[in-house]
N, C-alpha and C positions, 0 to 999 in steps of 0.2 A: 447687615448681620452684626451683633454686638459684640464679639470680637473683634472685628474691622472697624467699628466704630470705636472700639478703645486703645488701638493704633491710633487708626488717625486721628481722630478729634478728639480724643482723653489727654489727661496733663501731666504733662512730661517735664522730668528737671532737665533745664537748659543744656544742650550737649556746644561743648566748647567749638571744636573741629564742625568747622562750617560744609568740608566739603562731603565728610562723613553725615551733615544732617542731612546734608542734598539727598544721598542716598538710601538714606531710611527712608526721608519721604514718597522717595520715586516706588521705594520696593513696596510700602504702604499702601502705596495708589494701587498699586498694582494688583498686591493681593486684594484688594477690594474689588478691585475690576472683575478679577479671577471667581471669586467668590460669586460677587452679581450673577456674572452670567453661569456660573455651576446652579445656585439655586434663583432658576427663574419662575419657577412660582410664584405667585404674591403668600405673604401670612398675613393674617389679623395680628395687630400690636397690642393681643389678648390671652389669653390662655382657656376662660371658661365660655361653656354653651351658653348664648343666650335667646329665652324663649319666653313667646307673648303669645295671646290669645283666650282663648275660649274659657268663662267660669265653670262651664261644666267639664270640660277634660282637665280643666287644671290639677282636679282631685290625682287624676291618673297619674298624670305627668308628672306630680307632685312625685309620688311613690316609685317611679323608675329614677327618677330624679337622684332622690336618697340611696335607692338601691345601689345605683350606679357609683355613688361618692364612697359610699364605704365596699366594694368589692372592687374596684377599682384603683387604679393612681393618677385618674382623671380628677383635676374638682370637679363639685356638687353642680351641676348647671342652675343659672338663677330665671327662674321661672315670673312672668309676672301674669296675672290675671285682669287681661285689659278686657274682656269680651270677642267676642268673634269679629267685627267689626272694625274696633279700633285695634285691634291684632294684625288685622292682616293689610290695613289702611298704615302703623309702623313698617312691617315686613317687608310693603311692595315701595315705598319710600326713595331704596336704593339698595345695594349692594354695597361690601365690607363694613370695618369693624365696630362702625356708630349703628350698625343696625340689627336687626332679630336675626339668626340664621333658621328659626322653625317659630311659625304660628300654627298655635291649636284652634280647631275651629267645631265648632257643632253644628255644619253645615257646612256641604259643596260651594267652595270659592266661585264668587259672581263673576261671569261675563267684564262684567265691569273695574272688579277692584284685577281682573287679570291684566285688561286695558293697561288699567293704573301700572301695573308692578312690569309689564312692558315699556311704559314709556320713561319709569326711570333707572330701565336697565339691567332688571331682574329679569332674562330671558328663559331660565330655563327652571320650572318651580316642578318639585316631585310630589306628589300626591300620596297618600299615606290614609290608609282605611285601618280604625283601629277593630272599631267595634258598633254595638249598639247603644243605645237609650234611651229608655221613657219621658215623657213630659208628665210632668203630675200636675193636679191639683189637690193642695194637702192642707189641713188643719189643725190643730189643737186634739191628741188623741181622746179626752173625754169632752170634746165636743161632737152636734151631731154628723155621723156622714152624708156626706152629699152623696146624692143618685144622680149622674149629669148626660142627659144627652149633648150631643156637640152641638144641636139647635138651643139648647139650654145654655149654653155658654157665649151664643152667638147673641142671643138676646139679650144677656146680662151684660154684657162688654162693646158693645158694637156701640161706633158713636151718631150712626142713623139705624133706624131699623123700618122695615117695610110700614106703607102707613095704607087704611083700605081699599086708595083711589090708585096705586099700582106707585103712588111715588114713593117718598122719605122723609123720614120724620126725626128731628132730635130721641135719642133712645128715653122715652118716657119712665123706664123700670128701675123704681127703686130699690124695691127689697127682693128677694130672691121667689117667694109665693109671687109678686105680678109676675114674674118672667115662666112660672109653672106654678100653681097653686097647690101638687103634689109637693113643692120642695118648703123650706123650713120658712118663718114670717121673719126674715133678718137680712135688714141694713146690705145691701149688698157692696162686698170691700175687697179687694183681691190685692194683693199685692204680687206683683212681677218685673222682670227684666225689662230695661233700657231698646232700643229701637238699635242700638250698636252689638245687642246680643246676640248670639245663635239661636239660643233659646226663644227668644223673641218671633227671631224668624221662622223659626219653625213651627212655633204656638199661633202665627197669623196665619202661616200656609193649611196647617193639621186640623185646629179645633176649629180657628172663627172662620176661615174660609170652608172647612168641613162643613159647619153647621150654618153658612150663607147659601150654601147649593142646596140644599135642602129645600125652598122655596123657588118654584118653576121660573117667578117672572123674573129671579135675581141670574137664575139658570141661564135663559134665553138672555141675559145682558150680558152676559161670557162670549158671548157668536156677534152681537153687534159692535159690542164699546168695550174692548177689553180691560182698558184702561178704569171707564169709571166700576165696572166691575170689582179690580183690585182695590182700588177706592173704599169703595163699600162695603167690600169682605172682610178688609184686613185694619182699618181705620179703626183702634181704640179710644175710647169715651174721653174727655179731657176732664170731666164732672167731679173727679177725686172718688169715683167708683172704682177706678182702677189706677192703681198706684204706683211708679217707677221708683221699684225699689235699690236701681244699683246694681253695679254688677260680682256683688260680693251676696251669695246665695245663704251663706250663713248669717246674713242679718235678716234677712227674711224669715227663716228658722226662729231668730229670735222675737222676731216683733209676733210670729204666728201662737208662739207660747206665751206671750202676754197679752194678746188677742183674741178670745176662743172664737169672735164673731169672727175674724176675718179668714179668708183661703187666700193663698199662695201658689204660685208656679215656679216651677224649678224641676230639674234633672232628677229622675231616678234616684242615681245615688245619690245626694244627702237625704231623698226620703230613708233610702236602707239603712246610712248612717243614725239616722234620728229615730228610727221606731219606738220609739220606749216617751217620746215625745210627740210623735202625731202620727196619721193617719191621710191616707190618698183616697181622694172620691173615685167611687165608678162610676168608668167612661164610656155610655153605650151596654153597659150592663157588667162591663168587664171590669175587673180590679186590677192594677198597676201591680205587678207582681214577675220577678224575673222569668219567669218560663212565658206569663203571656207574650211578655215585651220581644223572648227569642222564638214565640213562634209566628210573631206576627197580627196575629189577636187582639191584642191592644190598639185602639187607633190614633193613641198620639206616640210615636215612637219615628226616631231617625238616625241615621249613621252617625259616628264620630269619627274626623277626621285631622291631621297634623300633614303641614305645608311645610317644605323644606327650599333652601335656596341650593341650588346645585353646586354654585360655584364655590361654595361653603363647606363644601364635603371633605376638602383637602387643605384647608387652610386653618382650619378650626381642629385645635387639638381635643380628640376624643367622640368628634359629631357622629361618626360613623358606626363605633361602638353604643353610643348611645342608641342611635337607631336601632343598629341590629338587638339589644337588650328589648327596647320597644317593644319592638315586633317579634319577641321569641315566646315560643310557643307556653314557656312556664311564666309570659305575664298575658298575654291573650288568650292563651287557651281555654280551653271549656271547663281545666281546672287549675288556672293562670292564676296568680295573686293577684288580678285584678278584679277577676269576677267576684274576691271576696270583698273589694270595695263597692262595686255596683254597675262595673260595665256587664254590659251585655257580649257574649263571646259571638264570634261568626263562626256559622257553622265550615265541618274538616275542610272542605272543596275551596270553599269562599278566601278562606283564611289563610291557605297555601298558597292561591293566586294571588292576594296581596302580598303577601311574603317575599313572592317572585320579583315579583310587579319594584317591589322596595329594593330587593337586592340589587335589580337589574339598574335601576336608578333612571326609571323611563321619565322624561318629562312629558307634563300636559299639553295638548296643542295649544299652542297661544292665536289668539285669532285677532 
């Protein structure tokens, strides 16, 4: 403790009376001893929150983030925006104060990176369901809109595609007419998120694996070969058809405005953000629009979630308020300041048992 530490090992003018020093030093020891063992908690040798993950919740996080710094006499927590991947690949690393105490993710923590955040001693990780959000694909608003089924998207993106002897073929489809000749005669170009995204992940799970089952024989390889199944569904072109834009979602925004050919993927909100600047293709016949996305109608839509380190709850000044700000019902709610950024709210039920769930501070089973 830094008092104890400016006892004893701060600088002191020479005390003459040698036997008088003896006994400062011994009472010194002592109350440090004293002290140790009164506060045997550990603390971080920090003071503010620190949080990595997801491009798409970082919007959120960003805005509790600030709220929290000026209603408060916490500082601002510093947020980075690594993506879901490399977030929670920092988070699970280790435990104290060289590391993240919450990753934002847009996407349920893997099997694997749980392994991970077990084996170097992050035993007890809380789970945190914020909201919802759409996957868009969006473009240039006075360019033309796309009409996209998910076999349309699976065709245009896929780095093999069915070829007519039942096997696979390098994906032949240049422009967006060979992949449907109902859609426009143009260069097909998409730019989207890194393989360390959530986004990512859920755009491989949602659209290209959506629109890969669509075809019976790819169907029946899900029952045999699960593996080259995943392969084939979720395997993006390397062609420069589809482009890894980074996991900074607002330069995609920009290259799409200086691109009227090209389409983009990214989260809901920066499409909500940007309206005045582009436009979301229909997906399956539906438009990306917040009420589809909260009733389910929409078929690329998936939860948002924030990973917390348990042992961080108490060592970390202010984590816990943070949280509970998080999770209250005037920023989740159905009429939260967030939903006026672009989350999607969970419905009454849903949203009180996360609430629980946080308060109670349940950890995930680690297996």
């Amino acid at each position: 403790m830094a008092p104890c530490d400016a006892v004893a090992g701060g600088r002191h003018r020479p005390i003459r009376n040698r036997d008088f020093a003896v006994k400062i030093n011994r009472t010194a020891a002592l109350i440090a001893t004293l002290v140790g063992a009164t506060y045997a908690l550990p603390a971080l040798a920090r003071d503010e929150i620190r949080i990595v993950g997801s491009s798409t919740v970082y919007p959120f996080a960003t805005v509790v983030a600030e709220r929290f710094g000026r209603t408060t006499n916490f500082p601002t927590p510093v947020i980075e925006s690594t993506g879901t991947g490399g977030g929670l690949k920092l988070f699970c690393a280790g435990a104290g104060q060289s590391t993240p105490d919450i990753s934002n993710a847009s996407r349920r923590i893997k099997p694997s990176e749980i392994a991970n955040c077990k084996a170097n001693g992050v035993d007890e990780i809380v789970e945190v369901k914020i909201g919802y959000d759409g996957i868009v694909i969006a473009n240039k608003i006075d360019a033309p809109q796309f009409k996209l089924s998910l076999r349309d998207i699976y065709l245009a993106l896929a780095k093999q595609v069915p070829a007519g002897d039942g096997g696979f073929i390098d994906n032949p489809n240049v422009t967006w007419s060979d992949v449907n000749p109902d859609l426009p005669n143009i260069r097909i170009e998409v730019l989207g998120p890194p393989p360390t995204s959530g986004t990512r992940d859920a755009f491989d799970e949602l659209a290209m694996e959506g629109g890969c089952k669509t075809f019976p024989s790819i169907e029946a390889l899900k029952k045999s070969d699960g593996a080259a199944y995943k392969k084939v569904c979720q395997s993006l072109r390397e062609d420069g058809k589809y482009v890894e834009a980074g996991e900074n979602d607002n330069l995609i925004v920009q290259k799409l405005v200086a691109n009227p050919d090209a389409l983009g993927v990214f989260g809901f909100s920066y499409l909500d953000q940007n309206m005045d600047k582009l436009k979301a293709s229909i997906i399956e016949g539906v438009g990306a629009s917040f009420d589809n996305i909260s009733s389910g109608d929409y078929p690329i839509s998936r939860p948002l979630f924030f990973y917390i380190k348990k042992s961080h709850m108490d060592m970390v000044p202010g984590l816990k308020q943070y949280v509970t700000e998080f999770m209250s019902d005037r920023a989740i709610g159905e009429e939260g300041y967030l939903s006026d950024r672009g989350l999607i709210p969970m419905g009454t039920e849903e949203r009180k048992e996360w609430q629980q769930k946080t308060e109670n501070l349940q950890p995930i089973a680690l297996k």
